[in-house]
N, C-alpha and C positions, 0 to 999 in steps of 0.2 A: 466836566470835571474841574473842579478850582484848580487853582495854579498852584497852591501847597502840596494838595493828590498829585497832582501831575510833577511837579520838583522830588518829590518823595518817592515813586514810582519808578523814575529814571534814576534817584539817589540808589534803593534797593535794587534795580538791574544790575548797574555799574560794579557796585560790591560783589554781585552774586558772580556776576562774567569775572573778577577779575580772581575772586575766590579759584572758581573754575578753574581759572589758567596758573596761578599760584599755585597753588596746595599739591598738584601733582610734580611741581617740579622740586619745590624743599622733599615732600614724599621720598624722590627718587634722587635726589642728590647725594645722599649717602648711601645708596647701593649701587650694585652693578644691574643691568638689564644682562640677562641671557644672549648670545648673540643673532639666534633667530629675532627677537624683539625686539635688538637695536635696527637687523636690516628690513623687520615690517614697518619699524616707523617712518626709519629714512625715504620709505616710498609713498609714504600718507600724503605730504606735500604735495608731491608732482600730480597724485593722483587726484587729487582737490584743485589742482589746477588747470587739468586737463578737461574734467569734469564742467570747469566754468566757462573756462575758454573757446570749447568745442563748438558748443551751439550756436554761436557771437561768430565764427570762423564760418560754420558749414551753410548758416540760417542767417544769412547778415540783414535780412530786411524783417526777419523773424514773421513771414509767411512762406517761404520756398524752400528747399534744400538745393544748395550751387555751388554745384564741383565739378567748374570750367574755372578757363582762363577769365569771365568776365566780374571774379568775385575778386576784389583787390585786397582781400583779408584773407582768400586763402593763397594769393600768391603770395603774402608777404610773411605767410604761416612758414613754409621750407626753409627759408637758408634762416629764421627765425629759431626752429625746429633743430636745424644744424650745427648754429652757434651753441643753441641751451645742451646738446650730447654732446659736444668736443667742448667745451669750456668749464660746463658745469657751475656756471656762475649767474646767479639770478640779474644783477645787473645788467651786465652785458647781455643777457639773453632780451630783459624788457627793454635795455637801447636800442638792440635791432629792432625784436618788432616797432617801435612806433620809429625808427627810419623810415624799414622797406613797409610800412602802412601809407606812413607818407608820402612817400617814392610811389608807391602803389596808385593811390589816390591823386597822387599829383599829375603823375605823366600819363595816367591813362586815360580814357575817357569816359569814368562813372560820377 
């Protein structure tokens, strides 16, 4: 593909993705969502990131499932896990995890 096609290509993605993420938000700025729809969205996140994290956590050489002590991503899942429900703050929850991954990884012996 020439480098025009290909510039042009990624131009028209760009616009289309960001169309996508625009338009439903001007859409819904001037109304109210229902409040069952404000509490299904609020859980779209978490559940998108569960989704991604999970397999990376349970599958960490992405051949085996390992749910012992000898997986240092899923010890460092828990108090990970624990921060992100008593905080509720995304930050703080991805500071932990890559401490106790670190922590994980460092003092243990994998």
């Amino acid at each position: 593909m020439p480098r025009g096609e290909l510039a042009l290509a990624f131009l028209g993605m760009a616009v289309v993705t960001f169309v996508m993420r625009v338009l439903p938000f001007f859409m819904l700025s001037r109304s109210k969502l229902p409040p069952w729809a404000e509490t299904w969205l609020s859980l779209v996140a978490p559940a998108v990131m569960a989704a991604l994290l999970l397999p990376a956590v349970l599958v960490p050489d992405g051949r085996r499932l390992c749910i012992d002590a000898s997986n240092p991503y899923l010890i460092a899942s828990v108090p990970t896990f624990l921060v992100a429900v008593k905080y509720k703050s995304m930050l703080l929850t991805v500071l932990t995890g890559v401490l106790f991954a670190w922590l994980a990884l460092r003092l243990g012996s994998y």
